[in-house]
C-alpha positions in Angstrom: 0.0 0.0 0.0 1.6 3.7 -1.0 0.5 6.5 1.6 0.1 10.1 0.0 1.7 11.4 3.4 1.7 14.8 4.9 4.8 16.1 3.2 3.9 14.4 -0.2 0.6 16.5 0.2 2.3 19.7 0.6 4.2 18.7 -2.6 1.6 18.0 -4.4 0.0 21.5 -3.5 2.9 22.8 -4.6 2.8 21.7 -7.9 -1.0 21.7 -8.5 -2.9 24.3 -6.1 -5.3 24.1 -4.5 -7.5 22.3 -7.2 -6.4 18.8 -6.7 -6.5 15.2 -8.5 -5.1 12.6 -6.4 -2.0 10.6 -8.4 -2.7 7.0 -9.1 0.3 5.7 -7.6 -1.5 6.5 -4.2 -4.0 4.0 -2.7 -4.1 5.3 0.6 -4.4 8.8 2.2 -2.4 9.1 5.6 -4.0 10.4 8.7 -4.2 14.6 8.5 -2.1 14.5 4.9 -4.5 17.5 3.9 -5.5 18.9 7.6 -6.4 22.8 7.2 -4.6 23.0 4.5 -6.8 25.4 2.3 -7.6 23.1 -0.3 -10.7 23.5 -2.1 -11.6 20.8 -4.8 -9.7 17.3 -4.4 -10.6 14.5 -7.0 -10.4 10.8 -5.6 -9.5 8.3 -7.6 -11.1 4.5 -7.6 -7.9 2.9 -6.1 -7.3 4.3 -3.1 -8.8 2.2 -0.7 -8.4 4.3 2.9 -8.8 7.9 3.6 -7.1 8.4 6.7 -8.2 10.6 9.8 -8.6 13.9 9.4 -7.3 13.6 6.1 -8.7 16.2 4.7 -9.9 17.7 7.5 -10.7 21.7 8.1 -10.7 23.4 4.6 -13.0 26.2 4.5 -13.5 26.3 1.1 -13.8 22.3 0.7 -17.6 22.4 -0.7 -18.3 19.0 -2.6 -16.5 15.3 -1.9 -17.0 12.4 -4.2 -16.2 9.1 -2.5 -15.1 6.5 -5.4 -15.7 3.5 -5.5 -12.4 1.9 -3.9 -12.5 3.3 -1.0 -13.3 0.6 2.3 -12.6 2.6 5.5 -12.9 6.4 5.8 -11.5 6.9 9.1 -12.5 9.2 12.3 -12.7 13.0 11.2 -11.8 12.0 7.5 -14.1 15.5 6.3 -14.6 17.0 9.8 -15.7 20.5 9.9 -15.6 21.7 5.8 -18.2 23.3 4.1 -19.8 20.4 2.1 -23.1 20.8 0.7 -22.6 17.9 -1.6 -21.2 14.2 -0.8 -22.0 11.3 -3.0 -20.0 8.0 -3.4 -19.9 6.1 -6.3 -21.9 3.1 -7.0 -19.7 0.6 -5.1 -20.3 -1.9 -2.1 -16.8 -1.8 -1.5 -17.0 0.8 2.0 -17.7 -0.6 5.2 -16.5 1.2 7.7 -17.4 5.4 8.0 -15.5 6.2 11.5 -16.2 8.5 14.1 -16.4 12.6 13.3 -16.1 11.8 9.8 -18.0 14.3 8.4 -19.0 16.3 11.4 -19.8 19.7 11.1 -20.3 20.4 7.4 -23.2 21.4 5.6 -24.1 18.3 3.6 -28.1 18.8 2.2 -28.6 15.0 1.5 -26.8 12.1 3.4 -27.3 8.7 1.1 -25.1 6.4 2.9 -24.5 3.3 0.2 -25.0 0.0 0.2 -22.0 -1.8 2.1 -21.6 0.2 5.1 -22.1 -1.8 8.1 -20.6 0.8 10.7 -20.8 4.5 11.3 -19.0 5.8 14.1 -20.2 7.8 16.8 -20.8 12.0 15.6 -20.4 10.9 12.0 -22.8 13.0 10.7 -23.2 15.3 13.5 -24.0 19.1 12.5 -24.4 19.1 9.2 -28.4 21.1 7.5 -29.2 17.4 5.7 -33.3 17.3 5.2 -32.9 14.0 3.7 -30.9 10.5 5.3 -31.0 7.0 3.4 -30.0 3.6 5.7 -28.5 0.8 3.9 -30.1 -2.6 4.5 -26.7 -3.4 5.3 -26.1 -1.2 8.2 -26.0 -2.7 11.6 -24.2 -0.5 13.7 -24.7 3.0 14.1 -22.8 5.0 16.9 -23.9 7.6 19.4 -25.7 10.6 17.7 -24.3 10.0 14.6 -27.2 11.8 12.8 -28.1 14.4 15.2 -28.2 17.9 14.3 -29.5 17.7 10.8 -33.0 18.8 9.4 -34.8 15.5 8.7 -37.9 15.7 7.3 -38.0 12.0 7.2 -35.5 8.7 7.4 -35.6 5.9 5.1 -34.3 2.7 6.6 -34.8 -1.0 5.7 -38.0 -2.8 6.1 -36.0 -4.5 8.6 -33.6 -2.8 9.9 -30.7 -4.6 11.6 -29.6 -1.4 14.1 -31.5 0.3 16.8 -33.7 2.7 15.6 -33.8 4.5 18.7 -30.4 5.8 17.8 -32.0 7.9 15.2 -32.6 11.5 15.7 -35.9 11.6 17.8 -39.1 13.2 16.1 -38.2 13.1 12.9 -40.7 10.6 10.5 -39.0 7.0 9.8 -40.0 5.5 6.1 -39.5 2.2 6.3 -39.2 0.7 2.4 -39.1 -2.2 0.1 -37.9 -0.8 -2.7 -36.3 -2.8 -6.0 -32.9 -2.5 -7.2 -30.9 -1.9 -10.2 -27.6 -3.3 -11.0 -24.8 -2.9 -13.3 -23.0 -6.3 -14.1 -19.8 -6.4 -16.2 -18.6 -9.4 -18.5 -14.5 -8.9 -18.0 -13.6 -11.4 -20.5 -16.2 -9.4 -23.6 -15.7 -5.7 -21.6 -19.1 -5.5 -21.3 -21.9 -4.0 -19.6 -25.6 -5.2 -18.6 -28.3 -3.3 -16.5 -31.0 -5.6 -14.4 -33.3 -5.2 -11.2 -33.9 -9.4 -11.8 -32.2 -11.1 -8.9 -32.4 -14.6 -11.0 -30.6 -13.1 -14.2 -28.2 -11.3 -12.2 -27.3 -14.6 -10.0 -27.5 -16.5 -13.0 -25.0 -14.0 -14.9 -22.7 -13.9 -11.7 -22.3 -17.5 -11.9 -21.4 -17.9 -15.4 -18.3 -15.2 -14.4 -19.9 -11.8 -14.8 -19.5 -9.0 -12.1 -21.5 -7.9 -10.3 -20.7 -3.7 -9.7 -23.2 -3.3 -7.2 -26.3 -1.0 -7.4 -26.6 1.8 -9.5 -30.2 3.4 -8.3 -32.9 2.0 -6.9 -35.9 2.0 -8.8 -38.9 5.4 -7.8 -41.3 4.4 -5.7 -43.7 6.6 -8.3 -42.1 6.4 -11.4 -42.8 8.6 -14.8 -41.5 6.3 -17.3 -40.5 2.8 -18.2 -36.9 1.8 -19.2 -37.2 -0.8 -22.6 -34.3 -3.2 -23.3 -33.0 -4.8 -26.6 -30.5 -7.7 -27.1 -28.6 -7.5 -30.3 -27.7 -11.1 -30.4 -24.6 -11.3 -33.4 -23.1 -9.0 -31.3 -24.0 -10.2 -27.7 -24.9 -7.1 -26.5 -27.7 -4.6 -25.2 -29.4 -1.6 -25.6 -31.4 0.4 -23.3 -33.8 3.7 -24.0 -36.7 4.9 -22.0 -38.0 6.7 -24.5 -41.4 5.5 -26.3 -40.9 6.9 -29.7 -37.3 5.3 -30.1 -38.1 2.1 -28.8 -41.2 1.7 -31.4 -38.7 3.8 -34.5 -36.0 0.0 -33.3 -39.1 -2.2 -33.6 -40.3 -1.0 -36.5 -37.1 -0.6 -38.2 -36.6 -3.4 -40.5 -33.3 -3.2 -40.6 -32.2 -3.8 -36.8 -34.4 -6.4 -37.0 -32.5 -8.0 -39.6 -29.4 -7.2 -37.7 -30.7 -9.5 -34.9 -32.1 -6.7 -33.0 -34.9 -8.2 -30.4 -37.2 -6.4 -28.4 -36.7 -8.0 -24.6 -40.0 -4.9 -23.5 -39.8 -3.5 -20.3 -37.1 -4.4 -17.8 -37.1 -1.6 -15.2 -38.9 1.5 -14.0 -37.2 5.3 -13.8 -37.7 9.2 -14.0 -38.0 10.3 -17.2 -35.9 13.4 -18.6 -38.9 16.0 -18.2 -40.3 14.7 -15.1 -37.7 13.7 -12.1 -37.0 14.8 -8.3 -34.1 17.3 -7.5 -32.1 14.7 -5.9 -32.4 12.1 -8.5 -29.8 10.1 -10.1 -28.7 11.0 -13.3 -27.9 7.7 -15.9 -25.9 9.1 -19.2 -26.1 7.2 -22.4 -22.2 7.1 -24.1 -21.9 5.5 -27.8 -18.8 4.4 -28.6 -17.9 5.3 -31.7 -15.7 2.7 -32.8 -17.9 -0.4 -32.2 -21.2 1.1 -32.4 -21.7 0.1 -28.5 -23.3 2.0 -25.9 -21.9 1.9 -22.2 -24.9 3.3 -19.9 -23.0 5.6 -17.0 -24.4 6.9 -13.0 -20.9 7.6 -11.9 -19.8 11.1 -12.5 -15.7 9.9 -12.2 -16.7 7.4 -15.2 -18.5 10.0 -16.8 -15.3 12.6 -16.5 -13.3 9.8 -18.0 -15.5 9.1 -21.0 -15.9 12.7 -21.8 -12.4 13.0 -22.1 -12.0 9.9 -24.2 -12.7 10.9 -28.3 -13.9 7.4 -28.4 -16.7 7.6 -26.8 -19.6 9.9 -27.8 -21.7 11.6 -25.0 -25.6 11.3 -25.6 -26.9 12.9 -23.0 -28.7 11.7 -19.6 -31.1 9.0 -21.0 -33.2 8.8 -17.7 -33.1 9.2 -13.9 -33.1 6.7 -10.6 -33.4 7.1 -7.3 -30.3 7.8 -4.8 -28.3 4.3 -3.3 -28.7 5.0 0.4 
């Protein structure tokens, strides 16, 4: 494991500001590397795999955090006492552990903790003006007033969750839900992609040595439109589109269908373009240009990459999901 340490932070500063990207030769961030430090934009890559404790503690002008997908442990006061207004962490069941103070005292408006995390330390959360929190089923420990301080206007937690709910914030409306799923499964040995909320296709895929990348979005609980899926068999491969018109202009086209095109119908439920909440999840359609492919994309590190790629061919958002919590 290769620690970005304190002085190698400094360094770093030095040669990029205070606008940082985080070099790939580091997978681990060392305790305080960045503490009050003045940085204000720091991109994580997916290989680091630890964020140390008060790693990036006390900038003032720190306002947004993306937690990739790599990351397992963010450790006690990792984010303490920023200004973030927006955290989000990329689709990944890879963290588990979110220690104590991590992100105490910022001003984080929606807290979606993903799927994965079984501990929060005590104060995690503590202080922030988040109207919005999101349980994991796979939470079971939460610490001491990890959540108080915010502006809840309701909790969503499991159906059955596997903490104490009584170490929620009191007086604050708890949603219990059984929502469905949405996965993005990748076949390594093809380098390609496949949505599904079907738990039999997915197991059935993972088996036969696809992998699974976790959930994406979870389906709305009152959606505005359907999301239609075609299988292009010569070239083992699908297509996705939740819109009506282009889904019946593949159907009719005589052409595709000659090509092997076949219309699998519906497959999941989303938010369509026109018609989605503010704190949606935003899928982005890429075509790659070279192999007529299309790679479907919720993470915006991915999406950064893509963009910057001349291969690939940004569409635009095809529809929207609701937030992993």
């Amino acid at each position: 494991m290769t620690t970005l340490t304190r002085i190698a932070a400094l360094a770093l500063i030095e040669a990029q500001g205070k606008n940082l990207f985080i070099p790939n030769d580091y997978d681990r961030i060392a305790d305080n590397a960045f503490e009050n430090i003045g940085i204000e934009s720091v991109v994580l890559h997916n290989g680091i795999t630890e964020i140390g404790s008060y790693a990036f503690a006390r900038n003032n002008s720190l306002a947004s955090v993306e937690i990739p997908s790599g990351v397992i442990t963010i450790g006690n006061g990792a984010f303490y006492g920023n200004k973030i207004t927006s955290l989000s962490f990329s689709n990944s069941q890879n963290l588990k552990t979110i220690g104590k103070n991590a992100f105490e005292k910022n001003n984080i408006n929606r807290i979606l903790i993903p799927e994965g995390v079984d501990l929060i330390g005590d104060y995690a959360f503590l202080g922030n003006s988040s109207t919005y929190l999101k349980i994991p089923d796979s939470l079971t420990n939460i610490g001491n007033a990890s959540f108080y301080g915010n502006n809840f206007e309701f909790i969503s937690v499991p159906n059955e969750p596997a903490f104490d709910l009584s170490l929620l914030p009191s007086g604050v409306e708890i949603k219990k839900r059984g929502v469905s799923s949405v996965s993005r499964l990748y076949n390594t040995s093809e380098g390609k992609h496949l949505f599904s909320s079907n738990q039999n296709e997915i197991d059935t895929l993972i088996s036969s040595g696809w992998e699974n990348e976790g959930t994406v979005y979870n389906e709305p609980d009152v959606a505005t439109a359907d999301v239609f899926r075609f299988y292009i068999a010569k070239e083992n491969r699908h297509f996705y589109t939740a819109l009506e018109y282009e889904r019946d202009l593949i159907i009719n086209n005589k052409n595709l269908a000659e090509e092997g095109w076949q219309y699998e119908g519906k497959v999941f439920s989303a938010y369509s373009t026109s018609d989605f909440p503010e704190n949606a999840i935003r899928v982005v359609r890429y075509l790659n240009q070279g192999t007529g492919s299309h790679l479907y994309s919720t993470s915006t590190y991915e999406q950064s990459l893509l963009d910057q790629d001349a291969n690939w061919l940004n569409e635009g958002i095809a529809w929207y999901g609701d937030l992993v919590l």
